[in-house]
C-alpha positions in Angstrom: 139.1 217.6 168.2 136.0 217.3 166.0 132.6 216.0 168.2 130.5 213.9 166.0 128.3 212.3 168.8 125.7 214.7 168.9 123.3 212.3 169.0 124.6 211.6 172.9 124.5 215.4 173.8 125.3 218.9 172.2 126.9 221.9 174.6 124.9 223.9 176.2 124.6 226.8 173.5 125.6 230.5 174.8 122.3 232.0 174.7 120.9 229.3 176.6 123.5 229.7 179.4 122.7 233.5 180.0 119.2 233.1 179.8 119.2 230.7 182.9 122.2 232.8 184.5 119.5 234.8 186.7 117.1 231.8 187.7 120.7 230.2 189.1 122.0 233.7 191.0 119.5 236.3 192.1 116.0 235.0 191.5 116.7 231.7 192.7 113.2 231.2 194.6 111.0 227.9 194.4 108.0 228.1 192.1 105.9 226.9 195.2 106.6 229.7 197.8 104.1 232.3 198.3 106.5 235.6 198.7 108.2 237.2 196.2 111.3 235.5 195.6 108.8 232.4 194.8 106.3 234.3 192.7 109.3 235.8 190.4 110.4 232.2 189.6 106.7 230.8 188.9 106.2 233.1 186.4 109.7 232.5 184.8 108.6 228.6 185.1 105.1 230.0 183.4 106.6 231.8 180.9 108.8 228.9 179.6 106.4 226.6 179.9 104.0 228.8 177.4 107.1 229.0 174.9 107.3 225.7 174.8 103.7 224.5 173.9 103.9 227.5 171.2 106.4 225.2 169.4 104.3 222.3 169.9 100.8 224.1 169.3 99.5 223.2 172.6 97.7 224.2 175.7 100.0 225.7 178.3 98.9 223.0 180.7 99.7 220.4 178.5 103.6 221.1 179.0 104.9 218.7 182.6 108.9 219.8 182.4 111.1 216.7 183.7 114.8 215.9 184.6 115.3 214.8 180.7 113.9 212.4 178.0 114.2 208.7 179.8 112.1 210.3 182.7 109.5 211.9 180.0 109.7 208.8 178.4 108.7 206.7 181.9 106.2 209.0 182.7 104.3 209.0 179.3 104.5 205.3 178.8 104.4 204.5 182.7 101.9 206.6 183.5 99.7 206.6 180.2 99.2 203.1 180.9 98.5 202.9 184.8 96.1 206.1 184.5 94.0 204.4 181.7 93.8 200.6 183.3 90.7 201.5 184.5 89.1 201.4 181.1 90.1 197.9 180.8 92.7 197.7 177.7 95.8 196.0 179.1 97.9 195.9 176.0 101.2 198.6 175.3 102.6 198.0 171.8 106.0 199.7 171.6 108.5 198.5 168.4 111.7 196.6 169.4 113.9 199.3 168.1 112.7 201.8 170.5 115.4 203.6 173.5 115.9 201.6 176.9 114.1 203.9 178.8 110.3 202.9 176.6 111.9 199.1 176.7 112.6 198.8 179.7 108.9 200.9 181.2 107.3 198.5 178.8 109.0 195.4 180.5 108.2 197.2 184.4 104.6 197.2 183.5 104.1 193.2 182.1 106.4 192.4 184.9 104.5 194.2 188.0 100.9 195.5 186.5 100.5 192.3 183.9 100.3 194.5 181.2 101.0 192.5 177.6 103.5 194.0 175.4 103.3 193.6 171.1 106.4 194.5 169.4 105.0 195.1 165.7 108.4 194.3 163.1 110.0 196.6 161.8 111.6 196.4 158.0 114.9 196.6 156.9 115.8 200.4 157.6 114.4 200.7 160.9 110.7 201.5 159.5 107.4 200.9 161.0 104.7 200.2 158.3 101.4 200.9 158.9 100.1 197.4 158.6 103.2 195.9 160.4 101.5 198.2 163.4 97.7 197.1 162.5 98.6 193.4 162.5 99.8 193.5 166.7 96.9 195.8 167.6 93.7 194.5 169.2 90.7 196.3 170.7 92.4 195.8 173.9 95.5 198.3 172.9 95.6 201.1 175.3 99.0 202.9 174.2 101.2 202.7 171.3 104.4 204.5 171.6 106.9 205.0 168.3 110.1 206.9 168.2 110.0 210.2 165.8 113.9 209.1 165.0 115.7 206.5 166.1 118.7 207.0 168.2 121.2 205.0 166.2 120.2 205.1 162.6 118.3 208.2 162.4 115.1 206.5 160.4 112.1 208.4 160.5 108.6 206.9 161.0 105.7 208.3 159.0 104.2 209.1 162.1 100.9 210.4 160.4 100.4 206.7 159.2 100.7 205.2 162.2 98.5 207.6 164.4 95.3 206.8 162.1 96.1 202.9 162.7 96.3 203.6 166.2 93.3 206.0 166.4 91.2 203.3 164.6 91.7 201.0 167.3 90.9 203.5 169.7 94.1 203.7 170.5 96.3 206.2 172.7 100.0 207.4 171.1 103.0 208.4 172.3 106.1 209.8 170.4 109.7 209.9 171.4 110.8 213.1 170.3 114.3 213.4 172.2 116.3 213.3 168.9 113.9 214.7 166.4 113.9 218.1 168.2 114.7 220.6 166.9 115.6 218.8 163.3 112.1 217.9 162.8 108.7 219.9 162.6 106.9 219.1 166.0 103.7 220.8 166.4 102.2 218.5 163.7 102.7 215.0 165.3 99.0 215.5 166.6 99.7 213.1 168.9 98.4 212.3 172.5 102.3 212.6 174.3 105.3 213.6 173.5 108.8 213.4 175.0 111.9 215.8 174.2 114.9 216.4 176.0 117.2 219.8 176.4 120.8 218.3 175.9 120.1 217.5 172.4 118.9 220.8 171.6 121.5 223.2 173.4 120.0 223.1 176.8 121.9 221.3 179.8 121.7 218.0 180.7 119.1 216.9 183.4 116.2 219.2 181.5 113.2 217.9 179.3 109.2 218.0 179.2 106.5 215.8 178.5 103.7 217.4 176.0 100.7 215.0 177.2 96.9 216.0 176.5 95.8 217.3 180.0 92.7 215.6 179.8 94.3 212.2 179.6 94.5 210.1 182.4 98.3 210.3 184.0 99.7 208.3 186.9 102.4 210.0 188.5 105.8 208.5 188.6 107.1 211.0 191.2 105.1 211.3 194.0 105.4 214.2 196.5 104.2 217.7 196.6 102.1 217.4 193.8 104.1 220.0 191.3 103.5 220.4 187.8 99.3 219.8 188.6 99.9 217.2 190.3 102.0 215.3 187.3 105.5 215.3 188.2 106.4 215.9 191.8 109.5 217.8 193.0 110.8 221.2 192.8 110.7 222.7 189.4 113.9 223.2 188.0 113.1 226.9 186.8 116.6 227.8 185.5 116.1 224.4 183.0 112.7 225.0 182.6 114.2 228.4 180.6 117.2 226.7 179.2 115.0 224.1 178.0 112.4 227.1 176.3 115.4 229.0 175.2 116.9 226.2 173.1 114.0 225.5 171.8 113.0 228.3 170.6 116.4 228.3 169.2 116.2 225.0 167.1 113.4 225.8 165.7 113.8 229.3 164.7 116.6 228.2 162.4 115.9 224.6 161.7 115.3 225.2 158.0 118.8 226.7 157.2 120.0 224.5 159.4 118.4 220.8 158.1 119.5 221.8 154.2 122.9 223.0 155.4 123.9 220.1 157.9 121.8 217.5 155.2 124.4 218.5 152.2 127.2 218.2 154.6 126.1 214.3 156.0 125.1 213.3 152.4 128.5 214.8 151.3 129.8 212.7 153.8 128.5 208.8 153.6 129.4 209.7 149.5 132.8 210.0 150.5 132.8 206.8 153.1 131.3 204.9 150.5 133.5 205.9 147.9 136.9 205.2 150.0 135.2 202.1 151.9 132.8 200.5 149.3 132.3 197.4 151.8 130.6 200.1 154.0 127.0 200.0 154.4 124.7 203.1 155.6 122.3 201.4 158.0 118.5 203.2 158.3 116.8 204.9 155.6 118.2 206.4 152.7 115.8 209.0 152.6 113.5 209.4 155.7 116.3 209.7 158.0 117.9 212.6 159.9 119.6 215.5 158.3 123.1 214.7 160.8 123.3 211.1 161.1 125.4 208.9 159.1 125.4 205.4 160.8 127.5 202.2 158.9 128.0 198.8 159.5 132.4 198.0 158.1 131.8 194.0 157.7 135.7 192.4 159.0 136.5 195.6 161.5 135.1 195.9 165.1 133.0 198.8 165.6 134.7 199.7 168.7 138.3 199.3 167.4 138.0 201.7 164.8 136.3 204.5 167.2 139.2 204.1 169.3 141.7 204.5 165.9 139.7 207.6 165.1 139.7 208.9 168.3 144.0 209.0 168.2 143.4 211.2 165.3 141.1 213.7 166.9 137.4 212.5 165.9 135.0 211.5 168.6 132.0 209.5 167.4 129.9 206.9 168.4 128.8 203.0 168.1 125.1 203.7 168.7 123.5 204.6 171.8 124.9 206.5 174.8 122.6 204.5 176.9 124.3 201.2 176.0 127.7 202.3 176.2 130.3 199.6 177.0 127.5 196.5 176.5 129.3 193.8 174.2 126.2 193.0 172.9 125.0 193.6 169.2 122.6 196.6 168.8 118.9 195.3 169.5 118.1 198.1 167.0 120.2 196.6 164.2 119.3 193.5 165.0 115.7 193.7 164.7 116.5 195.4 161.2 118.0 192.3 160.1 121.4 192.4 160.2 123.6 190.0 161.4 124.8 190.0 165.0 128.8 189.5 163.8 128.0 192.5 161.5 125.8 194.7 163.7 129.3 194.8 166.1 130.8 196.7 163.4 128.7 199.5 163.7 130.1 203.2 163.8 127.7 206.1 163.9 128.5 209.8 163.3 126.1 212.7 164.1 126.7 216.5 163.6 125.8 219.2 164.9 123.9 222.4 163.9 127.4 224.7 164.0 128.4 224.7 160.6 132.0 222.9 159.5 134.6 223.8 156.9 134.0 223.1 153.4 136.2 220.1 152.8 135.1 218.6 156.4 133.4 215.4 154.9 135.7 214.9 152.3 138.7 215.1 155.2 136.7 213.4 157.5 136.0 210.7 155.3 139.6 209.7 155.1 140.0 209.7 158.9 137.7 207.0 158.6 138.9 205.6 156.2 142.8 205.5 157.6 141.0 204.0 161.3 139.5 201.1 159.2 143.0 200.2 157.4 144.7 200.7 161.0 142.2 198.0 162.9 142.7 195.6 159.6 146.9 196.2 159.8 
């Protein structure tokens, strides 16, 4: 079986698993207690907590660990938002191709804090332009939140760009990093928050961490004990908090050899698609996109019919996010990017992992796809 939804999730990579073996056996202790079982675990909490804002570039204390990216994602939008009303901007701009999890925070806080939400376009391959993002701004614009890569079609937005349009408003920003971990260079977003979660990178489902500037304003979504500075609220997780740092650490340590490597195999790869299915068509950008994902749009063939085909011969892949799974609607991503609704039903998205595949893999795995798309036409 070949796993081409990394996008979703990637296993949990060995050395991750044995550097949280000990947090989950023998030095189990809470991070809060005051003895010794408790004090061993906050300073394995510390310590990962310090790796990971040395891959951002950060302050320690700038690092809140959470139970993944959609809770990051809540609390950075969510809490960005309801910490800064107070200074009397009302407005969130977030893009209408961003994940559920800023969507639907976005929609929570017009529907119950009368916050107004702008949705600046966005072109053809999923792209924010800087004046697209100037023209829904006002002075009233508290936070603007952009996703580093999208989920579906792997664009990447020239973050830079947009960060000086938002700064010259006066503007807060926050950057979805879930999928861009570990693929893309972090600790030069510069920006205000930023979201990541562990199962993309290696680490085990349930584990993330919000990078948000500690002297921002930040209305807790959890409330309880007052963990993580008063941030986040519940028990740390210590043995993710470590898996999290580990695979981290990890990603980026080899993401160099790993981009060009798993870059020449995907381009390889949508060649050989295009080649055997010339009414294919990529979907994202050509070039600012990421290294493992290879998203198309078959016009005549439904998306889901062909996974299924390609699943009987032993390739699992995806039609776009894991968070939408089973909908019958069209993508809202491909639809704001201006493709048809009948066509944007037709989507099939593959994304690979960092583990390196046999030579011919594309070339093989093109015809797969290939021999699905004849099969749903027959």
């Amino acid at each position: 079986m070949l796993y081409l939804d990394h996008a979703a999730t990637s296993p949990v990579r060995p050395e991750v698993r044995e550097a949280m073996e000990p947090y989950l056996t023998e030095m189990f202790g809470n991070p809060a207690s005051h003895h010794t079982a408790g004090e061993a675990a906050a300073r394995a909490l510390e310590d990962a907590r310090a790796r990971v804002a040395r891959v951002f570039g950060v302050r320690t204390g700038d690092v809140v660990f959470t139970a993944g990216g959609t809770e990051a994602n809540n609390l950075a939008v969510k809490g960005l938002v309801l910490g800064g009303l107070t200074s009397g901007r009302r407005r969130l701009v977030v893009s209408p191709i961003e994940h559920e999890s800023i969507r639907e925070s976005a929609a929570y806080l017009a529907r119950f804090h009368d916050v107004s939400v702008s949705m600046p376009s966005v072109d053809a391959t999923g792209r924010v332009s800087p004046a697209a993002l100037d023209a829904v701004l006002t002075d009233d614009t508290l936070l603007v939140s952009v996703g580093h890569a999208n989920n579906e079609i792997g664009t990447v937005q020239d973050v830079a760009a947009l960060r000086e349009v938002a700064r010259a408003q006066g503007a807060l920003l926050h950057v979805d990093a879930v999928q861009s971990a570990g693929w893309l260079a972090l600790d030069g977003l510069d920006a205000d928050a930023v979201s990541i979660a562990g199962h993309k990178l290696g680490a085990p489902k349930g584990t993330g961490a919000l990078v948000v500037r500690g002297r921002l304003p930040l209305e807790p979504v959890l409330h309880g004990g007052g963990q993580e500075r008063g941030r986040r609220s519940g028990t740390v997780d210590v043995a993710g908090a470590v898996g999290l740092a580990t695979a981290l650490e990890l990603a980026e340590r080899g993401r160099a050899g790993t981009v060009a490597l798993v870059g020449a195999t995907t381009s390889r790869f949508i060649a050989a698609v295009r080649r055997l299915i010339p009414e294919a068509a990529v979907t994202g950008h050509p070039v600012h996109r990421l290294p493992g994902t290879a998203s198309f749009t078959i016009a005549g063939v439904g998306g889901e019919a062909v996974l299924l085909e390609l699943e009987r011969r032993g390739v699992i892949s995806s039609s776009g996010s894991a968070c939408a799974a089973g909908s019958d609607e069209p993508s809202p991503v491909l639809l704001a990017c201006g493709i048809a609704p009948e066509v944007a039903q037709t989507a099939v998205r593959f994304t690979f992992g960092r583990s390196p595949l046999p030579a011919d893999a594309p070339e093989r795995l093109a015809a797969l796809v290939s021999a699905a798309v004849d099969a749903v036409r027959r």
